[in-house]
C-alpha atoms as one frame of an Amber mdcrd trajectory, in Angstrom:
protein
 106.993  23.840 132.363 103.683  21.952 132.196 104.731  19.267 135.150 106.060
  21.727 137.430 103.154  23.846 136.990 101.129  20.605 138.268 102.915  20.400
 140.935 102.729  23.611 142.520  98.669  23.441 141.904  98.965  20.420 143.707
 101.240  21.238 146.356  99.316  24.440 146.718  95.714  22.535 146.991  97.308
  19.753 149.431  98.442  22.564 151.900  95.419  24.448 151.547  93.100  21.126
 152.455  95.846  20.121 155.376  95.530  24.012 156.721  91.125  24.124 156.596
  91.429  20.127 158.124  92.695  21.998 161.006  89.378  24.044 161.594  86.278
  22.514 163.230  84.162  24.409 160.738  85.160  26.310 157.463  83.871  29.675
 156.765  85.100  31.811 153.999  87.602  33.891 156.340  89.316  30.630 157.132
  89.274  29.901 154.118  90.545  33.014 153.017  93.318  32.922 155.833  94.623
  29.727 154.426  95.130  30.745 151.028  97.038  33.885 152.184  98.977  31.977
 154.387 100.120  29.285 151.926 100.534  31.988 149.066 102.773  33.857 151.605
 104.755  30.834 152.181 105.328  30.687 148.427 106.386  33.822 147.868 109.083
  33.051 150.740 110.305  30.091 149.391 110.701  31.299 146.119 112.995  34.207
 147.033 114.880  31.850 149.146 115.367  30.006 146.379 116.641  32.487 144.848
 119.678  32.774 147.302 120.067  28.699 147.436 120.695  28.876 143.501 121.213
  31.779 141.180 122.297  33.967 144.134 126.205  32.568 143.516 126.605  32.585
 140.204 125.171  36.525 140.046 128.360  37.574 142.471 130.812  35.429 141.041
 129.466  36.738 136.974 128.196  40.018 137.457 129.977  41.453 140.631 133.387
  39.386 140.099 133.834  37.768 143.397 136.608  34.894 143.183 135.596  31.365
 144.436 137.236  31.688 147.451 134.974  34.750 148.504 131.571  33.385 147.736
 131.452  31.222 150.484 131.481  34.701 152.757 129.426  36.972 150.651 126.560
  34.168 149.914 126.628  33.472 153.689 125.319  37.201 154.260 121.879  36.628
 153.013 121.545  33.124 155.307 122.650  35.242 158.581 120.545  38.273 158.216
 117.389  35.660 157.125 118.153  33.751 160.583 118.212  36.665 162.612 115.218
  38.472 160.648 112.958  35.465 161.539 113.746  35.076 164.969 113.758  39.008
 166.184 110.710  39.026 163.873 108.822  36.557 166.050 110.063  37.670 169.073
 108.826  41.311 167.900 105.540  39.818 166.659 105.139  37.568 170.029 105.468
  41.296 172.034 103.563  43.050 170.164 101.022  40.977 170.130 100.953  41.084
 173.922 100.577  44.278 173.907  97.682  45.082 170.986  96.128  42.050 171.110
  96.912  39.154 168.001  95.306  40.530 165.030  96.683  44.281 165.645 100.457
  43.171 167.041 100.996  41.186 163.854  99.710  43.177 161.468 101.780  46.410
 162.883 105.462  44.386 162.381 104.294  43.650 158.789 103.415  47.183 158.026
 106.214  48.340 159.914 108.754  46.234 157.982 107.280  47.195 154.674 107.233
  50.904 155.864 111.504  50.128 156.637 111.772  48.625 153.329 110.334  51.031
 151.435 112.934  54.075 152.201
């Protein structure tokens, strides 16, 4: 646990110094701005982790799908993902247009939580 704890404090301090190189001058909301971003990239990669490797085992052990299935039902995740991210930016890129940057983005992620939450 100790070495893989390392490297996610690295990996998380390398992005972080890649995303502020980016900027011609740092002030704390880019600052800010980068650590949410790379935390929210965690956060996705975990739970698509998630699907890459326990995902499987869960429906073949605790739901009872044969072998033969699993290649079907653990496709499900992969396609909805795929077309989630690109009618998500394609959504974001609209509204955007329409409200301006800050306000268009932050309406499809309340929005989406809003749809999740029911």
């Amino acid at each position: 646990m100790g070495v893989e704890r390392i490297h996610y404090i690295l990996w998380f301090a390398s992005d972080t110094i890649r995303c502020l190189g980016r900027q011609k001058r740092a002030s704390f909301a880019v600052v800010s701005d980068c650590f949410v971003v790379v935390g929210l990239y965690r956060v996705y990669r975990n739970g698509s982790w998630f699907f890459f490797s326990w995902f499987p085992t869960f429906m073949e052990e605790g739901r009872g799908f044969a072998k033969n299935e699993l290649t079907y039902a653990v496709a499900v995740p992969f396609l909805m993902s795929m077309i989630g991210n690109i009618s998500g930016g394609y959504l974001s890129d609209k509204l955007s247009d329409r409200y301006g940057l800050k306000t268009g983005r932050k309406l499809l992620g309340v929005s989406g939580l809003a749809v999740s939450a029911n």
